[in-house]
C-alpha positions in Angstrom: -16.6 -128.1 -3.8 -15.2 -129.1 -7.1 -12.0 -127.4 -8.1 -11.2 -128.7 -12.0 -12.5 -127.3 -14.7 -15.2 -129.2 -16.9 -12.5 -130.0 -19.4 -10.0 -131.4 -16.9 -12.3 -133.5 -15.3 -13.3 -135.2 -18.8 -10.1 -135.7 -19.6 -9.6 -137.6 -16.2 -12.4 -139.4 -15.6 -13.2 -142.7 -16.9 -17.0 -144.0 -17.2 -18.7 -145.6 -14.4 -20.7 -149.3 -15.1 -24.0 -149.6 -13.7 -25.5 -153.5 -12.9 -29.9 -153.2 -13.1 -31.2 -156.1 -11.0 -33.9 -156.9 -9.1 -31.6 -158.8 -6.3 -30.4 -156.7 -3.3 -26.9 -156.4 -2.9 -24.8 -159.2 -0.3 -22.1 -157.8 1.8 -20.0 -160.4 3.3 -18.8 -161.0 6.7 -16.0 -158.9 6.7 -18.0 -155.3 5.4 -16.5 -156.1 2.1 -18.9 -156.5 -1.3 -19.3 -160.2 -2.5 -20.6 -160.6 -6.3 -22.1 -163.6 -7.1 -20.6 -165.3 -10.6 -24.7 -165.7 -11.7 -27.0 -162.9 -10.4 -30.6 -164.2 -10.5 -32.5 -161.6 -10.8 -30.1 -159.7 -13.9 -31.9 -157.1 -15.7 -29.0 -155.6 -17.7 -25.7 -152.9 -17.4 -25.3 -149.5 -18.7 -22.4 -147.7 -19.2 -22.3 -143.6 -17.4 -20.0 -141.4 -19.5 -18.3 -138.4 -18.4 -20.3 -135.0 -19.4 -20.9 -131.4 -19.1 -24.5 -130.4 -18.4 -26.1 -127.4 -19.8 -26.6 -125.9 -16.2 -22.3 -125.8 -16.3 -22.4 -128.7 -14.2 -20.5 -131.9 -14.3 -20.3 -135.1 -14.1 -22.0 -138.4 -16.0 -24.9 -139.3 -17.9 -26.1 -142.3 -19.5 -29.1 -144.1 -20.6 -30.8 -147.6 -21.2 -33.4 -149.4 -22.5 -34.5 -153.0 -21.3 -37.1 -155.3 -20.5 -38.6 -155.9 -17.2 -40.4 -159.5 -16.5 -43.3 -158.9 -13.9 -44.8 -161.9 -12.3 -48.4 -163.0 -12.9 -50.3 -163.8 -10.2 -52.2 -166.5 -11.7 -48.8 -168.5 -12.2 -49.5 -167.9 -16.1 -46.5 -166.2 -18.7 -44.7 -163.0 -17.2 -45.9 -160.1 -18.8 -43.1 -158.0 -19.8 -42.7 -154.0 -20.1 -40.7 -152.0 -21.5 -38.3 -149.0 -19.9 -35.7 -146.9 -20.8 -33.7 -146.0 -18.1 -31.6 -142.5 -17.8 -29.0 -141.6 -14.9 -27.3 -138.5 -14.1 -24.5 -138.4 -11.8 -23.5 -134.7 -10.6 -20.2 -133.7 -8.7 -21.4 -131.8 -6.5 -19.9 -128.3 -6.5 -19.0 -128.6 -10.3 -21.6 -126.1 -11.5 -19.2 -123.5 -9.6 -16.2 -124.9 -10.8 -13.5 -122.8 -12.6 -14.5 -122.3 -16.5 -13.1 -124.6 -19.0 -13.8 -125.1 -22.4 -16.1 -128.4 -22.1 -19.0 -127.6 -24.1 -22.8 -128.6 -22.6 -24.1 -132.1 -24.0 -27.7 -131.8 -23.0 -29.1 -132.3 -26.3 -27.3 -135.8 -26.8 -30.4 -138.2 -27.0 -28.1 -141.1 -26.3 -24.7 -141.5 -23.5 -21.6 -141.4 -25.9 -23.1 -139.7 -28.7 -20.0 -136.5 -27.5 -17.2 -139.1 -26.4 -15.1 -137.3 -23.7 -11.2 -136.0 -24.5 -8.5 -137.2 -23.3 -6.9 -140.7 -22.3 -10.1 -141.7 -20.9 -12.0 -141.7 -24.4 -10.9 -144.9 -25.6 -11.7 -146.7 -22.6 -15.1 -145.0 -22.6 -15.6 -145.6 -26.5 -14.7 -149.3 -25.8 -17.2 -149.8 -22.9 -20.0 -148.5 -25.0 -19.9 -150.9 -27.9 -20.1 -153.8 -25.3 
């Protein structure tokens, strides 16, 4: 169970990045994650920012909208489609967390529109305008 209040943990938390691709991830030998310098099958990054949901939970949101190649069967031009992505990360426990004073960002259309308080809103204002 969490035990901060919605307000503490936005003021501690810093955003989590998110890599979209369509190539599974390599572990190496030693049970410790390898990243290649050029992923080949990329799609795109999105940025999670720290939030307060209307149900008085907590946690991160964030959303983002890309293009997706799909192969053509007949070896002719990839057709490509359009999606917008949208994640929500919950701590689980927070919606029974002691009350702060973090107001609920559910009506944000976009992640960052509410940047969070504290020493981690530069650091998530900066990641966003990447």
């Amino acid at each position: 169970m969490a035990n901060l209040a919605a307000s503490t943990f936005k003021a501690r938390t810093l955003p989590l990045h998110i890599n979209i691709t369509h190539t599974p991830p390599v572990l190496a030998d030693d049970g410790t994650g390898s990243v290649a310098s050029t992923d080949p099958g990329f799609v795109g990054t999105s940025t999670l920012v720290p939030s307060t949901f209307t149900t008085g939970s907590y946690g991160w949101k964030g959303s983002k909208r890309f293009t997706v190649e799909l192969d053509n069967p007949e070896g002719g031009e990839k057709e490509k489609v359009h999606v917008i992505l949208t994640l929500n990360a919950t701590v689980i426990g927070s919606k029974d967390a002691e009350e702060g004073d973090g107001e609920g960002e559910a009506g944000a259309a976009e992640a960052g529109d509410e940047p969070p308080e504290g020493e981690a809103a530069k650091e998530t204002k900066d990641a966003m305008e990447q």
